[in-house]
Each structure stands twice: as structure tokens, then as C-alpha cells.
N, C-alpha and C positions, 0 to 999 in steps of 0.2 A: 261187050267190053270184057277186053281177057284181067281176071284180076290176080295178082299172085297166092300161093299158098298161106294160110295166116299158120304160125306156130305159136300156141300160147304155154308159156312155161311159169306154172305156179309156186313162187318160195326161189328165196337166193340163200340160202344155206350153200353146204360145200357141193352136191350134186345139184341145185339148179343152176349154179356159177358156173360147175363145170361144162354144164353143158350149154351151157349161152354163150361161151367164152369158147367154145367148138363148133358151134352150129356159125358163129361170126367170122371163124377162120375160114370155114371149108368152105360155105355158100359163097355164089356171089351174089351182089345186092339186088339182083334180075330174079332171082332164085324162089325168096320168098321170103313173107316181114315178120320179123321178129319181134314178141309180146313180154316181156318177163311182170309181171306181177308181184312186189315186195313193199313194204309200209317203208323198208329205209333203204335209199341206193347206192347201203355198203355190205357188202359179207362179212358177217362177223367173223374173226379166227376162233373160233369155240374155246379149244382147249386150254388157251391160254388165259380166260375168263380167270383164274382161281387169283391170275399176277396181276388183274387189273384190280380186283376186289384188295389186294395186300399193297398194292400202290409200288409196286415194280415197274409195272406199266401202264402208259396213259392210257385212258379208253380209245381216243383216236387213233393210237398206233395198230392195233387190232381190230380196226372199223376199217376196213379195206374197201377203197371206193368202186363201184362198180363203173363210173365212165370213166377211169383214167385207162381202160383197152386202146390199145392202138387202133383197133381196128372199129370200135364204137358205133354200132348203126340200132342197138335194141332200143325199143318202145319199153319206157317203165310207166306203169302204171300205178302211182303211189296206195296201196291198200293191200287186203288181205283176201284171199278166197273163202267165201262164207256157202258156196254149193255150185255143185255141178249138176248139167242135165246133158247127160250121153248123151239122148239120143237125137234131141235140139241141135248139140254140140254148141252150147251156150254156159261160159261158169258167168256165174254172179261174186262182184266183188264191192264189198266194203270200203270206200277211200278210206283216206286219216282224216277225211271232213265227215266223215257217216252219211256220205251219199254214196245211192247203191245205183253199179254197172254193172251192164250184160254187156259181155262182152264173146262176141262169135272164134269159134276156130275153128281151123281143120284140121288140125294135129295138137295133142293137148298131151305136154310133160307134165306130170303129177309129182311136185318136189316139196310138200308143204313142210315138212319136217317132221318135229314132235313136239309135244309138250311136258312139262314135268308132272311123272305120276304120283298122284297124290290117292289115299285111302281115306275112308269113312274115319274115322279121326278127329274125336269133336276137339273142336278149337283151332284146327290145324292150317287152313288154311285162312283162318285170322290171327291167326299170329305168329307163323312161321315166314320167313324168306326164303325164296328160291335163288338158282343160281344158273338160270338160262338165256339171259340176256344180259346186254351191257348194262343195261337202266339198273338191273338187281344189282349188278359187280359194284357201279359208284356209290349205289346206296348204301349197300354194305358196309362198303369202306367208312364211309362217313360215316354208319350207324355204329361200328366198333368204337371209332375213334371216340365218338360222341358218350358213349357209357364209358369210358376212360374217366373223359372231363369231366361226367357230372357224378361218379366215385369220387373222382378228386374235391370236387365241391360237397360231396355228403360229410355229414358227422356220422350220420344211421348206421350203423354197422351191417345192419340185416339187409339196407339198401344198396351198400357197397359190393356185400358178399354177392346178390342176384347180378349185378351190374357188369360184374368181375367173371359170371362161369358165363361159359359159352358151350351150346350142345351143336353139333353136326348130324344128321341124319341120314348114312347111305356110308358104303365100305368099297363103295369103287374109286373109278379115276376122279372123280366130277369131287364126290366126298375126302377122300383122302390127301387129295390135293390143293384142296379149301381149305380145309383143318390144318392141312401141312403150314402153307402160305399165310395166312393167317394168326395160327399163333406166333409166327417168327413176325409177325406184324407188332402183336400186344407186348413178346417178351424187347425188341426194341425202344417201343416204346413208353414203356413203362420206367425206364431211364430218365423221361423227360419229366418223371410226376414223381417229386422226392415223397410228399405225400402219403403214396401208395405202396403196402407191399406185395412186393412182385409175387409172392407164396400166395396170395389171397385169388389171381389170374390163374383160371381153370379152366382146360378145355374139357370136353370129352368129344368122341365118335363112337357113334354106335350103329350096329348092323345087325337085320336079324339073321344073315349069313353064318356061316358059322368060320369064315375064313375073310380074311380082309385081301380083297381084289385075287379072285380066287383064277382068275385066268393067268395071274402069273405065273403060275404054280408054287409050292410046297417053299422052296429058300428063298425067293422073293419075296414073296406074300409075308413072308417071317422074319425078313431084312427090313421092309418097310414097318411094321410092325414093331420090331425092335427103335427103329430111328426116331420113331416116331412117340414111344414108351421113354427113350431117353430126352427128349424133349420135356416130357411131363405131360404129354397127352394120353387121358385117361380112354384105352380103347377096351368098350363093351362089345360081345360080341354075341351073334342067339337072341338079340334085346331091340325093342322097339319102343315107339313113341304109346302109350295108353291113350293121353289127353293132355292138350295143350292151354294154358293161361298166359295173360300179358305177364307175370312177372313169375311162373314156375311152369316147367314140366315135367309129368310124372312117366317114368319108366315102364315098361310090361313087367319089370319084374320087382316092381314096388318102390324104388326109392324116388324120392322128389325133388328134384333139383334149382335151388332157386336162378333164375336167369332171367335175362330180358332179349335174350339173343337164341333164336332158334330157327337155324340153316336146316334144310329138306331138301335132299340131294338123292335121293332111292330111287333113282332110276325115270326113262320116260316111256311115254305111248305115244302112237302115232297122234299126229294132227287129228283135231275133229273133225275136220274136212271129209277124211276117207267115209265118216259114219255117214256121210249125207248123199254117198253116190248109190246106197241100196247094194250093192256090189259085196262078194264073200273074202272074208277078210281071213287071216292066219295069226293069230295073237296079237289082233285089232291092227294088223297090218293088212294092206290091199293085198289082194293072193294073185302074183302074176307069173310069167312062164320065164325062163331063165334068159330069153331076150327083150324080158320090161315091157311085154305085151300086157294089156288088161284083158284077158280070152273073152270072145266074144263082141267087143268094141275097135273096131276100124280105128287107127289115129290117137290111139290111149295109152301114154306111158306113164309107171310108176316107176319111182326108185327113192334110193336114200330110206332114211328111217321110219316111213309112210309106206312101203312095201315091202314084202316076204321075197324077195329074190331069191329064186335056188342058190344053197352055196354049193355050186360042183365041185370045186376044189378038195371037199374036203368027203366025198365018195358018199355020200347019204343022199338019197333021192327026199328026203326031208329036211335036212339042215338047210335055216336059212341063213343069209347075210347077217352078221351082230348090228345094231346102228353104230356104227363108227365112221368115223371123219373120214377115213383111209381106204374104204369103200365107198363109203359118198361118191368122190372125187373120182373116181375110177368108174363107177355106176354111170355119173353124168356125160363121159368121155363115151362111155357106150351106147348108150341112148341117144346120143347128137351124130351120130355113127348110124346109127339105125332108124333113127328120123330120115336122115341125108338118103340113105340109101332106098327107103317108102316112096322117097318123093322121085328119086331116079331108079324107079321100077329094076330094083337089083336087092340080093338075099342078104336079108340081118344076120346077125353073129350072135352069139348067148353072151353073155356075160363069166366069164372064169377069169379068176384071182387067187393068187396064194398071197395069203397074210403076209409082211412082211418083218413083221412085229410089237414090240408094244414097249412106252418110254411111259415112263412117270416121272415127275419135276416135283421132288419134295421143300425145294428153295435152297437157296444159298449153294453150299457142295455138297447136299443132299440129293441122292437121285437112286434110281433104281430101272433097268430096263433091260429090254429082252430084242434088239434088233437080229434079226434072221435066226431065232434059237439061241444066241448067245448070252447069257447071265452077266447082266455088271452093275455093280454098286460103286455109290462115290462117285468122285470128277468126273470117272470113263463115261459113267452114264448117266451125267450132269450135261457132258459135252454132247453126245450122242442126243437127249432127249431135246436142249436147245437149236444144236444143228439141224437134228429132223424138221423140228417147228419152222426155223428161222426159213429153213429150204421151200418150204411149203407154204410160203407166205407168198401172193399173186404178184404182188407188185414190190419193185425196187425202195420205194417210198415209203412202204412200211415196214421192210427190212430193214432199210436205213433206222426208220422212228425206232424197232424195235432192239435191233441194237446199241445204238444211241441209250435207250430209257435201260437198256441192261446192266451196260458199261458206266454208267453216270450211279446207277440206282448202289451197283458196287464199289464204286467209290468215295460218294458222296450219302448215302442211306439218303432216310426218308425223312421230311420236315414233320411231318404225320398233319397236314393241312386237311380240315374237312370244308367241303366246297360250301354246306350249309342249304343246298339248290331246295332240297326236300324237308329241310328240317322243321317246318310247320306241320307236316302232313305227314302220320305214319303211312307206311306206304309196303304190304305186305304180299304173301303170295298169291291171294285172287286178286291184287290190283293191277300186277305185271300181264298177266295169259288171259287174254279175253277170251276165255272157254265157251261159253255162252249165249256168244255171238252168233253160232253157225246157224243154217237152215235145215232142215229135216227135207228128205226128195220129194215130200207133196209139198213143201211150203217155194221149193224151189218150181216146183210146176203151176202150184196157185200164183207164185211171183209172175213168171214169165206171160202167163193167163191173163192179167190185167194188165198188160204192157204193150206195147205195139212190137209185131214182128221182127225179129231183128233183120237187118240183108245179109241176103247169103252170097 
């Protein structure tokens, strides 16, 4: 029995979408069947996470369906990758029921993502939020709103004041864009609570960087900075989290700030995934060759923010890929490319890109952006930073939602509604990233050990 090739592609982030949504163009369905492996059968649009968290946008407008492709033939497997066995050529996956499948390939894309990096930090991951999924963005939202109302209902003054500041942690896109979006959240609505005064609402950002979003360069970096100081957000910079409590955090460099809100945005690491295939990694990213090869394994691609991809473009036999969306996406185009061509015995291509530049969306007609080297602040690169996004949205349907929720949200503002879904349960940043979950490669070979063979 002739059976066809199985491709199995781990994580729908922007490169494994890209590359599912190219492997389904170019094959045809003679060719060979296609596996994708994701807990939700949408692609999230990452960067626009900070507009769902400030209630610009719905979360479903940014939850891009992965079966509305015209061309739709992939196997989704609802779960996550908890370990690979090369040399089996078997990953083990976790449903969203926590039943565990082995699951055979012959070609195996490695797209798991990242997670948010978090440090030894006591208290920190009990009581800080993250902002790497949609689940975090709704909560968010709700949980700002929610320390509004119940300042508005305290007499406590001391309980008001904690209620009221709000700390950010990280001085990139992910952080400054939170904090941006965000407080134009609290100073809105803080209108709606005669109550309350607006002076006692306090943000800060802090980074132990010593420049805020330092890949802009030098008048950027300093523009957003300024936009962001005339707002009234207090930005530290050199300074970190020491230790974290439910109702204060204290600084590294001694002050204490009362709060009941503490965003941790500093940055990610690859998926746990990579640690479990025993395989040598580049600053805990997979180490592969500039055409998404895993050296040494037959059928094994990495890309996206889980691998060290040469960056050629930029003349360093060391520099690699930054994790960004803008590579993703292009990564996965390549490796569906180079899949295609393994399987019709014909010669791979490397991967080479030139940046094409970098937008940041501070809300409203704030912006700041750098499309092909060029410097703009204000509308130009309010327009630019929403255009890029809007362009790079997969489907028509979500463009529509996401314009639609733009043009409504600027004419009509926000009711500032919290859905309430969570409001029993706090719900912080170890409860979002099942870190924890994954297999160690003996525990994946002792799995596979008491199992019954798979068919090859």
C-alpha cells in the first residue's frame, strides 16, 4: 500500500500559518497530508494584542480563523507539542482534553513559538499578568476596568491609591504599546467615575534597558518617550521588578509602589518544546542552517521564534533572526518552499530578508514608525503602522472586523464593559503558559516504550 508523505507542522503562530497556508497552495492533494497541531484553530494577530487588551478591538477580530482558506485540506489536531523523538520521527501531543497522542511524520515543521520570559523574581509569576495571548488581553481589560469600580466603591484611601497605579514591565513593542493603549484606556474612562480623581491614575514603565525600544534609534526612541511622559506616564529606566506582592511592587532601586496591577512584558524565549528534542540550541533557540534545516536530522524544520535562523541580510555569519512577526511570516513561506522541493527531489534556498521596518501604534494619533528607514511621528505613522497591520491581516473578514472596531471605536469610544467571564478567579501569569507540561527526551522515549508501535 503506497501511502502518502505526512507533514506535520507544530504551532499556528505567523510562521506556522505561513507555512500551512503555502504547503496547501502549491501541493496537490495526491502530494501529501497535511498535520498542523494548534490548541485553537485561529492565528492570533499578535501585535495588535495591546488594542484588544484597551478595548479598540474585539478579540475575535484578531483571532483569525484558520479554516476559512479557500483552499482548506489541513488536519488540525486540537493540542499542543509536549516532545519530539527524531529519530522514531514521532511528536507527542497534549489535547485540550489532556489526552496524550503520538503522532508519526515524515517531515516535521518546528513552529512552536515562544513564551514569555520571566526571571527568579519572587512573587512574580503569582501575581503579575502577561500579555501573550488573547485569554491575557480580555482579562486585562476587565481587570483594569474592574480596579476603576472598586476605587470608585472604596472610602480607603490607601486602597484607592494601590488600585489606581498601574506598573508595565519591559520597554519594547509588546510593553510600550500596553502602557500606551492602556492608559488612554483609564484617562477615558475615568470620566465616567465623577468620584474619582483622574491625578490619583498612575502609570509607570520600566525597563532595565537603558533606552526605550532601543531598535528605533536615538529621535524615536525619544519621540515615543516624550509622547508617552506627556501623557503622564511615569517611564523608569536601568530599573527592574526586585519582588512582587498582591497589592505592592517594589523597584530595584528601592521605591515601593502600591498597585494591584502588574503587566510583565520583558521580552520571550523559545517554546519548551525545543528543550525536549536534546538538540543544540543558540540563546535557547534551535541552532539550524540558513535553510531551516535541523543539521543532522532528515525531514526537520525550525523557524519563527523557536529557531536561530542565519540573519544573511545583515553580513554577520552570527546574527540571527530577531523573533518578530515580519520574519515569521516570510520564514514559513520558506520552509513550505523547501518542504515542497525535499519531497520533489529539487535544491532548497536559504532564507534571506531585508527588514522592511518597524511601526509602533501608541493609540489614538499617536504613533511612531520607521517603514524602509524612514522616520515619522503623528498621523503619518498612525496611518503607516495601522495600514501595515490592516495589510497583513490573512483574511478579508478580519480586515473588515478590524476596521469596522477602528472606525466605530473613533467615533463612538468605549462603553468600558467588563465581561466579568473571570471575575471569580484571579487568573495570573503561571495560569495563562503551561510551562510545565512539556516532556524531558528520556520521558519522551520512556512514553513511546510502553506504547504500542506506531505505523510507519
Amino acid at each position: 500500500m503506497v501511502t502518502r508523505p505526512r507533514i506535520l507542522v507544530v504551532g499556528a503562530g505567523f510562521a506556522g500559518v505561513a507555512c500551512v497556508r503555502r504547503l496547501e497552495r502549491k501541493l496537490s492533494p495526491g502530494e501529501a497530508d497535511i498535520t498542523l497541531v494548534t490548541p485553537s484553530a485561529y492565528q492570533l494577530y499578535l501585535p495588535l494584542l495591546p488594542q484588544v487588551a484597551s478595548g479598540v478591538l474585539t478579540p475575535q477580530s484578531i483571532a483569525v480563523s484558520l479554516r476559512r482558506s479557500e483552499k482548506y485540506r489541513t488536519r488540525i489536531i486540537p493540542g499542543g507539542a509536549i516532545g519530539v523523538d527524531l529519530k522514531a520521527k514521532v511528536c507527542v501531543i497534549r489535547t485540550i482534553t489532556d489526552k496524550i497522542v503520538d503522532e508519526s511524520y515524515d517531515y516535521i515543521v518546528l513552529a512552536p513559538g515562544s513564551v514569555t520570559r520571566t526571571f527568579d523574581i519572587p512573587g512574580l509569576t503569582d501575581h503579575a499578568f502577561g500579555m501573550k495571548t488573547l485569554a491575557e488581553a480580555a482579562y486585562i481589560r476587565d481587570h483594569v476596568i474592574t480596579q476603576l469600580d472598586l476605587a470608585d466603591a472604596s472610602d480607603d484611601p490607601a486602597e484607592r491609591a494601590s488600585r489606581l497605579q498601574f506598573v508595565v514591565v519591559g520597554g519594547g513593542y509588546a510593553g510600550t504599546e500596553t502602557a500606551a493603549c492602556l492608559q488612554r484606556l483609564t484617562h477615558s474612562a475615568v470620566k465616567r467615575y465623577p468620584r474619582l480623581d483622574p491625578s490619583l491614575i498612575k502609570w509607570h514603565l520600566i525597563d532595565i534597558a537603558p533606552k526605550l525600544m532601543p531598535e528605533l534609534g536615538d529621535k524615536l526612541g525619544r519621540s515615543a518617550q516624550e509622547i508617552l511622559g506627556r501623557r503622564g506616564i511615569e517611564i523608569s529606566l536601568g530599573v527592574s521588578i526586585e519582588k512582587a506582592g498582591p497589592e505592592e511592587v517594589t523597584f530595584t532601586d528601592g521605591r515601593v509602589v502600591p498597585t494591584r496591577t502588574l503587566i510583565w512584558t520583558a521580552g520571550v524565549v523559545a517554546s519548551p518544546l525545543i528543550g525536549t528534542l536534546g538538540a543544540e540550541t543558540v540563546r535557547g533557540r534551535l541552532a539550524v542552517d540558513a535553510k531551516m534545516n535541523l543539521p543532522g536530522h532528515d525531514g526537520v524544520f525550525a523557524l519563527g521564534d523557536a529557531a536561530a535562523v542565519p540573519d544573511r541580510a545583515k553580513g554577520d555569519e552570527n546574527a540571527i533572526c530577531p523573533p518578530t512577526a515580519q520574519h515569521a511570516m516570510r520564514q514559513g513561506k520558506r520552509v513550505a518552499d523547501n518542504v515542497i522541493a525535499t519531497l520533489r527531489n529539487q535544491p532548497q534556498r536559504p532564507y534571506v530578508h531585508k527588514d522592511l521596518g518597524l511601526v509602533v501604534d501608541l493609540g489614538g494619533k499617536d504613533a511612531v514608525s520607521k517603514p524602509l528607514g524612514i522616520e515619522l511621528r503623528g498621523v503619518p505613522a498612525q496611518i503607516v503602522a495601522r495600514g501595515y497591520h490592516w495589510s497583513a491581516l490573512r483574511t478579508n473578514v478580519a480586515k473588515t472586523r478590524v476596521l469596522t472596531n477602528w472606525t466605530l471605536n473613533a467615533i463612538a469610544g468605549d462603553d468600558f464593559v467588563r465581561t466579568g467571564f473571570q471575575a471569580r478567579r484571579p487568573a495570573k501569569l503561571k495560569d495563562f503558559e503551561h510551562t510545565n507540561r512539556y516532556m524531558t527526551p528520556e520521558q519522551v522515549r520512556a512514553h513511546l516504550a510502553r506504547t504500542d508501535s506506531p505505523e510507519q
